[in-house]
C-alpha positions as CSV (number, residue, x, y, z in Angstrom):
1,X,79.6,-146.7,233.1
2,X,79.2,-145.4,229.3
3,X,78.0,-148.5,226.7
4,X,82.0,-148.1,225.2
5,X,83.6,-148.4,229.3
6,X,81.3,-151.5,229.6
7,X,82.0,-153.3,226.6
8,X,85.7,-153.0,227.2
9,X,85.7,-154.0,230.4
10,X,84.2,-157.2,229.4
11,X,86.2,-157.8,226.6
12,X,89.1,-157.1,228.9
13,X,87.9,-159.5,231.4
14,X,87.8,-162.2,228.5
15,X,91.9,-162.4,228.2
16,X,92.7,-161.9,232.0
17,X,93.0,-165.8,231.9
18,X,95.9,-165.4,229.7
19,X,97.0,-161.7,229.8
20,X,98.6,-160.4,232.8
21,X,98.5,-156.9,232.3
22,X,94.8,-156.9,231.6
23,X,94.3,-159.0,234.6
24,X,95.8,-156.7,237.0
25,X,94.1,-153.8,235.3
26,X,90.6,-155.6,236.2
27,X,91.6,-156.4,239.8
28,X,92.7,-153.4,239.8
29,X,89.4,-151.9,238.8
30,X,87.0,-154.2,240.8
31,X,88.9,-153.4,243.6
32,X,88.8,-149.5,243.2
33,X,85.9,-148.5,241.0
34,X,82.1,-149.1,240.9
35,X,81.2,-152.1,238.6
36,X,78.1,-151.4,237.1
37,X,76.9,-155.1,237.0
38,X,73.3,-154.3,235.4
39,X,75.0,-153.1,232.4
40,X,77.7,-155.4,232.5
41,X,74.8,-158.2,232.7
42,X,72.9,-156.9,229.5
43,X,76.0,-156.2,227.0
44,X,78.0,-159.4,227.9
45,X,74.2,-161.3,227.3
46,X,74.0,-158.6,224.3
47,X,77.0,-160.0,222.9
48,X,76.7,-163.8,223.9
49,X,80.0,-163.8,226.2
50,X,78.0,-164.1,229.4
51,X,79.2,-167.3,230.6
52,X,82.8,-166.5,228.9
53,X,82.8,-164.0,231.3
54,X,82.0,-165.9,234.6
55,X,84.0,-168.8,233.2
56,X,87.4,-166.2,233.1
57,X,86.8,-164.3,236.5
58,X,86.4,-167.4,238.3
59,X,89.5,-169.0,236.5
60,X,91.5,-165.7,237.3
61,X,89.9,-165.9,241.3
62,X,88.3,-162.8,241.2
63,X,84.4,-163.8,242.1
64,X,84.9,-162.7,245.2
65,X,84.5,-159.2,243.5
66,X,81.2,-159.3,242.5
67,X,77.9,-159.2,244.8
68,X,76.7,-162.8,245.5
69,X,73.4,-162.6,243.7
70,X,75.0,-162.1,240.5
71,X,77.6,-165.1,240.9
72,X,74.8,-167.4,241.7
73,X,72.9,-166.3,238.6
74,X,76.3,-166.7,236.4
75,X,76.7,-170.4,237.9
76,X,73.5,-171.1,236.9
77,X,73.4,-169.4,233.3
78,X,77.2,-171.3,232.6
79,X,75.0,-174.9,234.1
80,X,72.9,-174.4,231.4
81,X,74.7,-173.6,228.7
82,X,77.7,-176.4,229.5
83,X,74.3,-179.2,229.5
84,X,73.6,-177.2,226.2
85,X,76.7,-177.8,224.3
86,X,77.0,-181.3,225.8
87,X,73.6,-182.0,224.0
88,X,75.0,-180.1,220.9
89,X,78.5,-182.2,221.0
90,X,76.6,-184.7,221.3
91,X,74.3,-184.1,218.2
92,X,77.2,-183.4,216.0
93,X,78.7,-186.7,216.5
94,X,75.3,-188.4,215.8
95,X,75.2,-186.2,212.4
96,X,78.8,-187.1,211.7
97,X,78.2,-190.6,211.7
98,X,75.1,-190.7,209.8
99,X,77.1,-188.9,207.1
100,X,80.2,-190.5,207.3
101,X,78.0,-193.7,207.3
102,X,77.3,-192.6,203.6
103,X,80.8,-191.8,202.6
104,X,80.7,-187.7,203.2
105,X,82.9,-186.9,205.5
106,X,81.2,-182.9,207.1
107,X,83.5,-180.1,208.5
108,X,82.1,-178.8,211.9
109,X,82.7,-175.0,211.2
110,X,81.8,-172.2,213.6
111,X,81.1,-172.6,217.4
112,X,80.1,-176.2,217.5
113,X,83.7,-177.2,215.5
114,X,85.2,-175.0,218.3
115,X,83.7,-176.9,220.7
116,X,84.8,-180.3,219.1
117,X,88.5,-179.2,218.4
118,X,89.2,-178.2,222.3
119,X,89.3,-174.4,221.9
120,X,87.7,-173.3,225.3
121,X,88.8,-174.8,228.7
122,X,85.6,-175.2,229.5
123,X,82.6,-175.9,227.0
124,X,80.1,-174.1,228.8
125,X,81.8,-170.4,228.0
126,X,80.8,-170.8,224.1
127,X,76.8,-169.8,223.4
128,X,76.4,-171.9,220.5
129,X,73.2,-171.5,218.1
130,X,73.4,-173.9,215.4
131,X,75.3,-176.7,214.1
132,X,77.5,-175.5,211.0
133,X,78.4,-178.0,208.6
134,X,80.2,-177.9,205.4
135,X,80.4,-180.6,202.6
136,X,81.3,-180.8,198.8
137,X,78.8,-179.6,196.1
138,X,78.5,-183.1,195.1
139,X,77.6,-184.5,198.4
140,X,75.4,-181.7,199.3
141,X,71.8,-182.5,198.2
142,X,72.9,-186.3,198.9
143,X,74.1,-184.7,203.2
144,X,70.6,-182.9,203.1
145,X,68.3,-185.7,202.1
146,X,70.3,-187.9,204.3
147,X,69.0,-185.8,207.4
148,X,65.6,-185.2,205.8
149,X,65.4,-189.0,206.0
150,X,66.2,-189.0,209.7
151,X,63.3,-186.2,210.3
152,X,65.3,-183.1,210.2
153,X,63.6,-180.2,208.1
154,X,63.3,-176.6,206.9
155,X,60.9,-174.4,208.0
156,X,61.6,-172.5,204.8
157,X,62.4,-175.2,202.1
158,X,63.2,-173.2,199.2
159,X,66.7,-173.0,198.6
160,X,68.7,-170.2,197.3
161,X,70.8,-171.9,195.2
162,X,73.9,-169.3,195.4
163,X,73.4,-169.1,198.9
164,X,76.4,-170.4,201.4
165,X,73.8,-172.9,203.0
166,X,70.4,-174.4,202.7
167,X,67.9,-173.3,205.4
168,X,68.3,-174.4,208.5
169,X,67.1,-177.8,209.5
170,X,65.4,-178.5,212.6
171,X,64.1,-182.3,214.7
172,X,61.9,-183.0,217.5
173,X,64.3,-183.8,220.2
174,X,67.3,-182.0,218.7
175,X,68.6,-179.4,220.4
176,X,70.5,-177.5,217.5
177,X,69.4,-176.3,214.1
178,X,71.6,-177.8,211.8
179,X,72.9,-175.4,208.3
180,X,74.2,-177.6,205.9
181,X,76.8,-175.2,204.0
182,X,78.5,-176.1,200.4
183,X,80.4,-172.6,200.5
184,X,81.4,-170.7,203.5
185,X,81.8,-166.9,201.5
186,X,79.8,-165.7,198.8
187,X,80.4,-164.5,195.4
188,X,83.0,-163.7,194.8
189,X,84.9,-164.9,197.6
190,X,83.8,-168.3,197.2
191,X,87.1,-170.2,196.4
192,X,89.2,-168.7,199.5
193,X,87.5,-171.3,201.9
194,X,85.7,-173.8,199.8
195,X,85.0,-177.1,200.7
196,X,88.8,-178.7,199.1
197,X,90.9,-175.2,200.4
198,X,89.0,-176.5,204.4
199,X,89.1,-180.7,203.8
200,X,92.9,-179.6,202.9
201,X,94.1,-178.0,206.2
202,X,91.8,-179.9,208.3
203,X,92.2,-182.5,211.2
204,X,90.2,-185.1,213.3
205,X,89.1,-185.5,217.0
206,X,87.8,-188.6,218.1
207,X,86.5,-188.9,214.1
208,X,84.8,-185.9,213.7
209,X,86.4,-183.7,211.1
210,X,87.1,-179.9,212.2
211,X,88.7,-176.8,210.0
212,X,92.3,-176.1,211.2
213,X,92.7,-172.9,214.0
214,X,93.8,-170.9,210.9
215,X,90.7,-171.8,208.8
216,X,88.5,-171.3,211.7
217,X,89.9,-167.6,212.1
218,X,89.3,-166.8,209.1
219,X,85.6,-168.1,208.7
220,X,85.1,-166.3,212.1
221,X,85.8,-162.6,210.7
222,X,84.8,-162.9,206.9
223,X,81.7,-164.7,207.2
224,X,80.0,-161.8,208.9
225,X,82.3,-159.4,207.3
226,X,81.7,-160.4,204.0
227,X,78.3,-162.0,203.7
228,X,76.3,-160.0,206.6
229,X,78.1,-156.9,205.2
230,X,79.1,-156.3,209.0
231,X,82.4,-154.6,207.5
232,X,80.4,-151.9,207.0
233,X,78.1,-151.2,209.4
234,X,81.4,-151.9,211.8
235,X,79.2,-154.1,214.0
236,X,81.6,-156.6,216.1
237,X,79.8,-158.9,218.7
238,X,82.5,-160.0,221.9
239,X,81.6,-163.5,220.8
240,X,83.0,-163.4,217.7
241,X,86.5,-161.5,219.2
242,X,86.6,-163.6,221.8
243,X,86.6,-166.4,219.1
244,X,89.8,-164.7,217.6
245,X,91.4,-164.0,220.1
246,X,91.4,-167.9,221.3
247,X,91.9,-169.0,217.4
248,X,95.0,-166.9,217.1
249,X,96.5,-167.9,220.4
250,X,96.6,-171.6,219.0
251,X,98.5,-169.8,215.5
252,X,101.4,-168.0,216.1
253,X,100.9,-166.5,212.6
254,X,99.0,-166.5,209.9
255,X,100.6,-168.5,207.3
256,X,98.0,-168.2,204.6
257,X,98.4,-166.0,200.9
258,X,95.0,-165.2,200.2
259,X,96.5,-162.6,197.3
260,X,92.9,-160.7,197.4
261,X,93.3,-157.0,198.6
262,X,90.3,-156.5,200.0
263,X,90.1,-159.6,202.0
264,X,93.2,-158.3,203.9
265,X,91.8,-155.1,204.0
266,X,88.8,-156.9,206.1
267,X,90.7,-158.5,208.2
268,X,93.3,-156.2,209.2
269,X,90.5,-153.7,209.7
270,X,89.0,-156.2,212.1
271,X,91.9,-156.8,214.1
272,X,93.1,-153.5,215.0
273,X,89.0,-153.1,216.2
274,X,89.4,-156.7,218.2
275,X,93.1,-155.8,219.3
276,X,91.9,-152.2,220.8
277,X,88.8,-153.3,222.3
278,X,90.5,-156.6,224.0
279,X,93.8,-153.9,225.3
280,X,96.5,-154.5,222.5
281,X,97.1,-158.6,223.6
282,X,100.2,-159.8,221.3
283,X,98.6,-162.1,219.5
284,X,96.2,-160.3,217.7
285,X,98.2,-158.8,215.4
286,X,97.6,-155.9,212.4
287,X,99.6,-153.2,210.2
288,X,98.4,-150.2,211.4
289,X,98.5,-147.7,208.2
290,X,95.8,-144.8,207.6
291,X,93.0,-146.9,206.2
292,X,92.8,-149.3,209.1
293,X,93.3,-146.1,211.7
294,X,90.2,-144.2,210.3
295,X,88.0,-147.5,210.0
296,X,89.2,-148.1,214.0
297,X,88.0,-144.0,214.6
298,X,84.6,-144.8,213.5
299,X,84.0,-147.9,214.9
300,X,85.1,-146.0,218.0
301,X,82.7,-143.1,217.2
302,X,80.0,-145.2,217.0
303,X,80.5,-146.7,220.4
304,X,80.1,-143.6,221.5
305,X,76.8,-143.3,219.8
306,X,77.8,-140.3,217.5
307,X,74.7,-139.3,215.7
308,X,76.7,-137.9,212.4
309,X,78.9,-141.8,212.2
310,X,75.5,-143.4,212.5
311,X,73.9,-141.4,210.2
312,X,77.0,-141.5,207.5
313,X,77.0,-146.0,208.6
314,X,73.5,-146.1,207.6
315,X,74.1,-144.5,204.3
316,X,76.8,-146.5,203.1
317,X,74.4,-149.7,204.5
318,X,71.7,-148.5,202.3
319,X,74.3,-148.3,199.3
320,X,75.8,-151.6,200.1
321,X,72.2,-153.1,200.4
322,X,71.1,-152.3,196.3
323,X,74.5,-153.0,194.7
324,X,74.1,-156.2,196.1
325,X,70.8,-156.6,194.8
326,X,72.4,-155.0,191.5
327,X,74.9,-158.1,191.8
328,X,72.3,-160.2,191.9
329,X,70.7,-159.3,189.1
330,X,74.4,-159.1,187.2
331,X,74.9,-162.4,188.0
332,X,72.2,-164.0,186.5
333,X,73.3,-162.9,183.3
334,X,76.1,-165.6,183.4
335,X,75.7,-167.6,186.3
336,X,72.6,-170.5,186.1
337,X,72.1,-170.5,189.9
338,X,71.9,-167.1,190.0
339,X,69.7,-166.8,187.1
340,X,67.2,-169.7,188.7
341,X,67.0,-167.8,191.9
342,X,66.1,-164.2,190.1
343,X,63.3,-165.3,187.6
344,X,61.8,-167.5,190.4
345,X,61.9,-163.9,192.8
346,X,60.5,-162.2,189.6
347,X,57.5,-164.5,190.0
348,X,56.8,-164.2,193.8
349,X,54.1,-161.5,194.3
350,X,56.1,-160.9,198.4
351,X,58.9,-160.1,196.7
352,X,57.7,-157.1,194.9
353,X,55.3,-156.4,198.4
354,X,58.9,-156.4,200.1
355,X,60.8,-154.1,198.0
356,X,58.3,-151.3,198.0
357,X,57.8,-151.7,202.0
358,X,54.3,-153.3,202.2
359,X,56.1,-156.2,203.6
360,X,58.9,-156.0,206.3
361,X,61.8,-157.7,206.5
362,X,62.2,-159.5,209.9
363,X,66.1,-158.9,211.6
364,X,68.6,-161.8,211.2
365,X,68.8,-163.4,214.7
């Protein structure tokens, strides 16, 4: 099996608890064809949908398929991780009352406010890293002091004041790093899904404060394809499509205006890529016009590891990466938070290190 058959046969076997032609297509292919499971193993851990995967064949009966080993090993992984996001539920509700305790009432964002709001039938399918919170700009330093007081810090404690969250926050005997957000998209996307736009369309479980299914979707494609610049470099993770495909089976549309072209342009982009590699389910839906047809070619040609799309990918990232340094630096001509952050980078003697290459930048995990 090619990296492109495996990854879609995963992603396949992620809707077969809900899609019936994909689900006689994979029992249909475990019966008949020879599952390369070591490569099935390492892109489905690759793309943090491992125990999404053994949660969905075993709903849909089909472990029966797979050699015996491997079951056992996904049983044991899918333990784990369901302990895990216990813990992590668990933490959330201790940081939600601490908070609420002090009149701020947090938005669980992300995996962990999937978790709360009942998206998956079973908790342990989500690999959850971190606890995503978001609160108002005036109860933000007030939400981070609150958990300094209660022995959660930053390994890094200098703040970006522009950035969508301060560094992430860590205690002894705390499972979960916790990012304390005041924006979810950056500059200039800011006011789509502030704090007000999320409190707005929000609801409660059990007292714990989650962003609607719709919201959710939406901070689930644009915050890596907006602020990690994934849009461009076309990189998708299964997690994050798995994620959509859920969110938009609880919507039956999307009834937000976000009047922003490009925004649109990101997300119909995205879902013709999710709606392809999870086989066309309904509820992913998209307008499929030239743009979103070529973006959806080289995402494919990429899969299939074509040396000129890289090549062409890792031009456009290195373009992408200085004009937003060039933002940046236009910023701080109007904006005070953007200003305080450049003269203070001006100053650091690893920031110039960095930028001629004496330095290297670790990877985001």
């Amino acid at each position: 099996m090619t990296y492109k058959e495996t990854l879609f046969f995963i992603a396949k076997c992620l809707t077969i608890s809900s899609e019936e032609k994909n689900k006689q297509e994979i029992e249909n292919q475990l019966k008949t064809t020879e599952i390369d499971w070591e490569a099935v193993v390492k892109v489905s851990t690759g793309h943090f949908v491992f125990p999404a995967l053994y949660c969905n064949l075993k709903r849909a009966n089909f472990l029966h398929y797979l050699p015996e080993e491997l079951v056992n090993y996904m049983i044991h992984i899918t333990d784990l991780n369901r302990d895990r996001n216990q813990d992590i539920i668990d933490q959330a509700i201790e940081i939600n009352t601490l908070l609420f305790a002090d009149n701020i009432t947090p938005i669980f964002l992300k995996g962990t406010g999937n978790l709360l709001e009942g998206l998956y039938e079973d908790i342990g399918e989500r690999m959850v890293g971190d606890i995503d919170i978001i609160v108002s700009n005036t109860d933000f330093e007030k939400a981070i002091q609150l958990l300094k007081d209660q022995k959660y810090s930053a390994k890094d404690e200098v703040y970006m004041n522009f950035h969508w969250h301060y560094p992430k926050m860590v205690k002894e005997n705390r499972i979960a790093a916790v990012e304390v957000h005041n924006k979810v998209l950056k500059k200039p996307y800011t006011q789509y899904l502030d704090y007000q736009t999320l409190k707005k369309d929000s609801f409660s479980v059990n007292k714990i404060t989650v962003a609607s299914f719709e919201n959710q979707s939406l901070i689930t494609v644009l915050q890596k394809q907006i602020n990690d610049n994934l849009y461009f470099s076309k990189t998708i993770t299964l997690r994050n499509v798995y994620d959509s495909y859920l969110l938009a089976n609880k919507t039956t549309s999307r009834k937000r205006v976000l009047n922003n072209k490009k925004i649109e342009k990101y997300l119909n982009n995205y879902a013709i890529v999710a709606s392809e590699i999870l086989n066309q389910p309904k509820s992913l839906t998209f307008i499929k016009n030239e743009e979103a047809s070529k973006y959806l070619e080289s995402y494919l040609l990429i899969l299939e590891n074509s040396q000129a799309e890289i090549k062409k990918i890792n031009r456009i990232n290195s373009y992408i990466k200085l004009k937003d340094k060039l933002k940046i630096l236009q910023y701080s001509f109007t904006d005070k938070e953007y200003r305080s952050y450049t003269f203070r980078r001006f100053k650091s003697v690893p920031f110039y290190l960095k930028q001629f290459g004496f330095i290297k930048t670790k990877p985001n995990s």
